[in-house]
C-alpha positions as CSV (number, residue, x, y, z in Angstrom):
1,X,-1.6,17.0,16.6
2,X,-4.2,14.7,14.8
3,X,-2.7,12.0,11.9
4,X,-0.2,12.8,9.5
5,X,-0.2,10.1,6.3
6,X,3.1,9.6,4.2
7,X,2.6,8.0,0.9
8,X,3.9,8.1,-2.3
9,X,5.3,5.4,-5.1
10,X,6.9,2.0,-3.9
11,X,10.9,2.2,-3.7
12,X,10.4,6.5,-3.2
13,X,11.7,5.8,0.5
14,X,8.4,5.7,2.6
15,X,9.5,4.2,5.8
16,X,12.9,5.9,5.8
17,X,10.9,8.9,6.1
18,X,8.8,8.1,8.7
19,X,11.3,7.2,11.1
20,X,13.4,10.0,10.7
21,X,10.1,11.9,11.3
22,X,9.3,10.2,14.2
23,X,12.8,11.1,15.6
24,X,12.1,14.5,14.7
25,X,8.4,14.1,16.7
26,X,9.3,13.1,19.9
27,X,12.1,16.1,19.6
28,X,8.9,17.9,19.5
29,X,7.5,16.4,22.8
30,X,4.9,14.0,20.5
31,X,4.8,10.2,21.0
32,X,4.6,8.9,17.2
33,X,3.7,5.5,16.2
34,X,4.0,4.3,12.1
35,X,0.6,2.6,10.9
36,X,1.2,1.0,7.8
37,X,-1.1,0.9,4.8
38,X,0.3,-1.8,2.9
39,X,-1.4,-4.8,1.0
40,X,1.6,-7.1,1.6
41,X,3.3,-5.8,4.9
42,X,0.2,-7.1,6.4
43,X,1.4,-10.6,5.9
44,X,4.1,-12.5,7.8
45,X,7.0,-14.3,5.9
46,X,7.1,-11.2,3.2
47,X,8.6,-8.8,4.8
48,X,11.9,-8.7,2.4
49,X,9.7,-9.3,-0.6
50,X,7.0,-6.5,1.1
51,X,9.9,-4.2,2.1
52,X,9.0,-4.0,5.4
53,X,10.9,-2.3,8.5
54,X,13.2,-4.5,9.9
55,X,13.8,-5.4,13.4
56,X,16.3,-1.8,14.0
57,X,13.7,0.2,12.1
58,X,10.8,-0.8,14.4
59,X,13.1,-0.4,17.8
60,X,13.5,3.2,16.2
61,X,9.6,4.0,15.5
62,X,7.1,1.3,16.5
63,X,5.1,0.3,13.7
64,X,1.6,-1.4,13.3
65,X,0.0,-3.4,11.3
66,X,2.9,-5.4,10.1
67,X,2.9,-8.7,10.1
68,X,-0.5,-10.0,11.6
69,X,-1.6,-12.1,9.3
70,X,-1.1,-15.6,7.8
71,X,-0.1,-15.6,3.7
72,X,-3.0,-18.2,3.1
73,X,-5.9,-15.4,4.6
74,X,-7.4,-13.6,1.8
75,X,-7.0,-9.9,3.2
76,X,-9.9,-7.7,2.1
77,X,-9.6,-3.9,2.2
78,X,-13.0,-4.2,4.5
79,X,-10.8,-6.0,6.9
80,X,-8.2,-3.7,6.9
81,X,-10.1,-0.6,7.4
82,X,-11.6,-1.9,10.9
83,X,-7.9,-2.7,12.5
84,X,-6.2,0.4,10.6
85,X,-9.0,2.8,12.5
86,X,-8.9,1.0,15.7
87,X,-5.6,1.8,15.8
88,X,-5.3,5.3,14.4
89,X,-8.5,5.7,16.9
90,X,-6.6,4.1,20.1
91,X,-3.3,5.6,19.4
92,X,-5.1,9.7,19.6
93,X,-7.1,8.4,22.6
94,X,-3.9,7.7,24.3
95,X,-2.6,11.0,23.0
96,X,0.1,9.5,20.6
97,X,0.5,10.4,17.0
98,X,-0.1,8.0,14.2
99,X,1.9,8.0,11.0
100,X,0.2,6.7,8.3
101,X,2.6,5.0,5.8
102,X,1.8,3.5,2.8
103,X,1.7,2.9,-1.1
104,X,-1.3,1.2,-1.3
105,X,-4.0,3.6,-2.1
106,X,-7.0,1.9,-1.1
107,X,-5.6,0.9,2.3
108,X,-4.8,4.5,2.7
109,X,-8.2,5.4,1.9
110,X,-10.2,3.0,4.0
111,X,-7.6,3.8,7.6
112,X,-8.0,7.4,6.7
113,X,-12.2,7.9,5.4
114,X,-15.5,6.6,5.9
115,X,-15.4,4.8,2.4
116,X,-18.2,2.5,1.7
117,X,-16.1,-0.9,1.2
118,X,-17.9,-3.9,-0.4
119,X,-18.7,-6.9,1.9
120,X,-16.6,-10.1,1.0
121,X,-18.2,-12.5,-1.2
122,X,-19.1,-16.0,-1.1
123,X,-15.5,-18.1,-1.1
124,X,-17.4,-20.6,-3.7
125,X,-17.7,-17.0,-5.9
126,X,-14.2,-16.0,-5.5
127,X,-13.0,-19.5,-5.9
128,X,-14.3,-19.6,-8.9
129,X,-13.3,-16.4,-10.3
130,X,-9.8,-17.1,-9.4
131,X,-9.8,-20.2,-11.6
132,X,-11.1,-18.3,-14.3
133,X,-8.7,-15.5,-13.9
134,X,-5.8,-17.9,-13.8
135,X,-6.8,-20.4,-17.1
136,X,-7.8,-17.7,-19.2
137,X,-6.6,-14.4,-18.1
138,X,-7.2,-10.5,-16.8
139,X,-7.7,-10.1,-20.2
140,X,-9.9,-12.5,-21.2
141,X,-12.0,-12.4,-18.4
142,X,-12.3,-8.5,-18.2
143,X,-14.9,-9.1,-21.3
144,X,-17.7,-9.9,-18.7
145,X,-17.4,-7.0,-16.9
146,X,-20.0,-4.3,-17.4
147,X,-18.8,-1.6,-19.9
148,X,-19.2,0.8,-17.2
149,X,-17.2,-1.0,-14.9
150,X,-14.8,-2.0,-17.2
151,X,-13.6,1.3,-18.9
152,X,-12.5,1.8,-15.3
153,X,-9.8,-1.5,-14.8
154,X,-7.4,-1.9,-16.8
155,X,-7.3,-5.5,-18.7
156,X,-4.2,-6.4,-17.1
157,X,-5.0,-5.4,-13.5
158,X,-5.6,-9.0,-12.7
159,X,-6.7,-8.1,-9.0
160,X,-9.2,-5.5,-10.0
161,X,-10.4,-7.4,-12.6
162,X,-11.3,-10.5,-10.1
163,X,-12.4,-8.6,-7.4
164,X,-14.6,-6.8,-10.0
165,X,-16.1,-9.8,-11.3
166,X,-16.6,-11.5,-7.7
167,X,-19.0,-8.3,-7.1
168,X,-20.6,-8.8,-10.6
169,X,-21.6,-11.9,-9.9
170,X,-23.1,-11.3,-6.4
171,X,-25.0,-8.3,-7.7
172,X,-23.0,-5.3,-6.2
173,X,-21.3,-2.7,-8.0
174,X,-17.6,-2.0,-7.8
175,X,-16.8,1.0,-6.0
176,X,-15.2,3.9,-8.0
177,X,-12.0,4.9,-7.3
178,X,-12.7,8.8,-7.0
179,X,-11.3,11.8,-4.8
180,X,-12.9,11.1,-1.8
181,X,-9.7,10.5,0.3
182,X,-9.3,13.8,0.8
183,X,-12.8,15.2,1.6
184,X,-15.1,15.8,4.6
185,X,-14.8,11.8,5.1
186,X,-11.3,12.1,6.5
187,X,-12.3,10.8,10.1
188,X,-9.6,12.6,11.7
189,X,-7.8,16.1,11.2
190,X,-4.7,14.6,8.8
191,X,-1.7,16.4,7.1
192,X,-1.6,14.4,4.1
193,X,1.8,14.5,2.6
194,X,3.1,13.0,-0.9
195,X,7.0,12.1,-1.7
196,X,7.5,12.5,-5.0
197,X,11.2,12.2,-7.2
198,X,12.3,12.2,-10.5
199,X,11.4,9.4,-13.1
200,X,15.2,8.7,-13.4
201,X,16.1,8.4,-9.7
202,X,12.7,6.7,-8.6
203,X,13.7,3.9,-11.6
204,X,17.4,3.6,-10.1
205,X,16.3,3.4,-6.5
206,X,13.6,1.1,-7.7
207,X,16.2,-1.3,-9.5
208,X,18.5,-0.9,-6.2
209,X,16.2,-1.9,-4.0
210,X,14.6,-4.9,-5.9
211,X,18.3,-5.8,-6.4
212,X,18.8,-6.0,-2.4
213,X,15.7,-7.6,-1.8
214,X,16.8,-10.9,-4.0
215,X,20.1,-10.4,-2.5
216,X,18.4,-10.7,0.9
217,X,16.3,-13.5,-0.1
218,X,13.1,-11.9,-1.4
219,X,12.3,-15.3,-3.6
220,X,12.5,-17.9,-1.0
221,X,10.0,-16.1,0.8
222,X,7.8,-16.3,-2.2
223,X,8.3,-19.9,-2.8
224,X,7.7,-20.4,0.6
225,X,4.6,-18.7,1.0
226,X,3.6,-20.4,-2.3
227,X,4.6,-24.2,-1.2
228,X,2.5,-22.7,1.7
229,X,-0.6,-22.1,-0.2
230,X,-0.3,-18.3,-0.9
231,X,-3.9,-16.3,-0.9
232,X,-5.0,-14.9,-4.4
233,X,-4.0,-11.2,-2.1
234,X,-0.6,-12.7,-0.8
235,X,0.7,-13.8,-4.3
236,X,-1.0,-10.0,-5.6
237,X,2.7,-8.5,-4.5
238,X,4.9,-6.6,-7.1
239,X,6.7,-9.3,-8.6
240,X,5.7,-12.6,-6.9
241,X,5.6,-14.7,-9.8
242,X,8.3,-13.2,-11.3
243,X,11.0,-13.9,-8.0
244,X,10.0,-17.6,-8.3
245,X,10.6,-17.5,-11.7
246,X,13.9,-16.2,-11.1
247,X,13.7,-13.0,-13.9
248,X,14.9,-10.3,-12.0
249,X,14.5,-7.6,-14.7
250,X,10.4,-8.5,-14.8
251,X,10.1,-8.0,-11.2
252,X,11.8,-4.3,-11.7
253,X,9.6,-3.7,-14.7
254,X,6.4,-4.3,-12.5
255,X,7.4,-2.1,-9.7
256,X,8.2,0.8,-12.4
257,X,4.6,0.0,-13.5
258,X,3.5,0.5,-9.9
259,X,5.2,3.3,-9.3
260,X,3.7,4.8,-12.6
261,X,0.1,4.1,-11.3
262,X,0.6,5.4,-7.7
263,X,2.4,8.8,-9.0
264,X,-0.6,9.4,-11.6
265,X,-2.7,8.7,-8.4
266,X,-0.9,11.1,-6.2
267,X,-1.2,13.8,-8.7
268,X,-4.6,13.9,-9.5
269,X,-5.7,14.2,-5.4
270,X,-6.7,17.1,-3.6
271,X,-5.4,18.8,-0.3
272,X,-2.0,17.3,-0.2
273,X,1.1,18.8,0.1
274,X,3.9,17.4,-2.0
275,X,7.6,16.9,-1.4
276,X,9.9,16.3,-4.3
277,X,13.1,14.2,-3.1
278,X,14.9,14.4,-5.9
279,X,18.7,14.5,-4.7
280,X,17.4,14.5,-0.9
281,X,18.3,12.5,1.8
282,X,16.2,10.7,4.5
283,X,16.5,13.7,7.2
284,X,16.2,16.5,4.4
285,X,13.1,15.2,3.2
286,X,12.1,14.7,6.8
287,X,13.0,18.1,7.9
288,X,10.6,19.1,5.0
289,X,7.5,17.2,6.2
290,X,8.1,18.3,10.1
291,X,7.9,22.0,8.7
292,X,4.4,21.3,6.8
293,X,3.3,19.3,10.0
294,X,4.0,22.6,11.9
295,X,2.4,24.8,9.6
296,X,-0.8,27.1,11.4
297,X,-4.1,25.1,10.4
């Protein structure tokens, strides 16, 4: 059956998704395993603030790539790329279908294609750049860039911005963020399929689910992970700062932000097929992506 990849913006219901669709695989004689494609849900200790499946998710549909590593390790999309295709690789040798879940639209792109990723830099390099981000600011420091890298990031994309620099400084060029997901570098025959919804219901499920991830204790993982000593990636997730500083409303604000940026991402790609939620549940919206997984090639 080859890979199908789920994505779409955070809080849009993602994993919810997945494992109906994996109920509605193995209906369908397949063997489906979730590979997840998220910055954060790579780490351990933030799975509430990551919102990660929980233990009776992952007895439902096995899931990958959660949890494996610790929140000090800086986690580099390089890195990702080689344990995300192993896996997608292993899972079709062994006749099983991957799921590809995820928001994050690089770590989509580097499980999925043959994207040239950047090697790591020196940590005295990104050290230093992480000081500098952090005394003077994105914005501040987004004046060194290169005017033709930096009409591409945003001031206030402080993780772009850094990891921008860091490559500056070693002499390689940022890679553009272009359309080549969905092109002849796809390493394996993949539905691709967006979730898309409605501003207002994406901004209410967004508020709800922020609002049960405090409730379920989303800021003492960040403090932990913090008192810890948090990587420059770790503390990158929505709303870090925001949960230890106890303002609920900013951390909704920056997933709405999020959510804006991954939607305008979505939209602007080729060769996927879309699925608009809006007023559906789980299995509705399921139903709908086992019918595009069936459709003749």
């Amino acid at each position: 059956m080859g890979v199908i990849a789920i994505f779409g913006p955070t809080g849009v219901g993602k994993t919810a998704v997945a494992i109906e669709l994996g109920d509605l695989l193995r209906e369908a004689g397949e063997d489906p395993v979730a590979v997840s494609c998220d910055a954060i849900q790579v780490y351990r200790g933030l799975e509430i603030l990551s919102g990660a499946p929980d233990a009776g998710e992952r007895e439902r549909l096995e899931h990958r790539l959660v949890g494996v590593a610790d929140p000090g390790e800086e986690f580099s999309a390089g890195r990702f790329a080689e344990l995300a295709r192993s896996e997608i690789d292993d899972l079709l040798a062994a006749g099983r279908t991957p799921i590809v879940v995820g928001g994050t639209g690089l770590y989509m792109r580097a499980a999925l294609a043959d994207l040239d990723l950047k090697p790591p830099v020196p940590d005295e390099v990104r050290r230093l750049v992480e000081a500098q981000v952090a005394e003077l600011g994105s914005a501040a420091m987004h004046a060194e860039l290169d005017p033709d890298v930096g009409e591409r990031i945003h001031p206030n994309d402080r993780k772009r911005v850094a990891r921008a620099l860091e490559l500056q400084r070693v002499g390689l060029d940022p890679p553009e963020r272009g359309r080549e997901l969905w092109t002849a570098s796809l390493r394996h025959p993949t539905v691709l399929i967006g979730i898309v919804v409605d501003r207002e219901e994406l901004a209410d499920r967004i508020d709800r689910r922020v609002d049960a991830m405090i409730a379920a204790g989303a800021a003492d993982e960040a403090r932990a992970a913090a008192a810890a000593g948090a990587s420059r990636t770790a503390r990158s997730a929505l709303g870090f700062e925001e949960l230890i500083g106890g303002d609920a409303g900013a951390v909704k604000a920056s997933h709405r932000r999020y959510a804006r940026r991954q939607m305008t991402w979505l939209r602007k790609m080729d060769g996927v097929a879309t699925i608009d939620r809006t007023g559906l549940g789980d299995a509705e919206v399921a139903r709908a992506a086992m019918a595009l997984v069936d459709r003749p090639a």
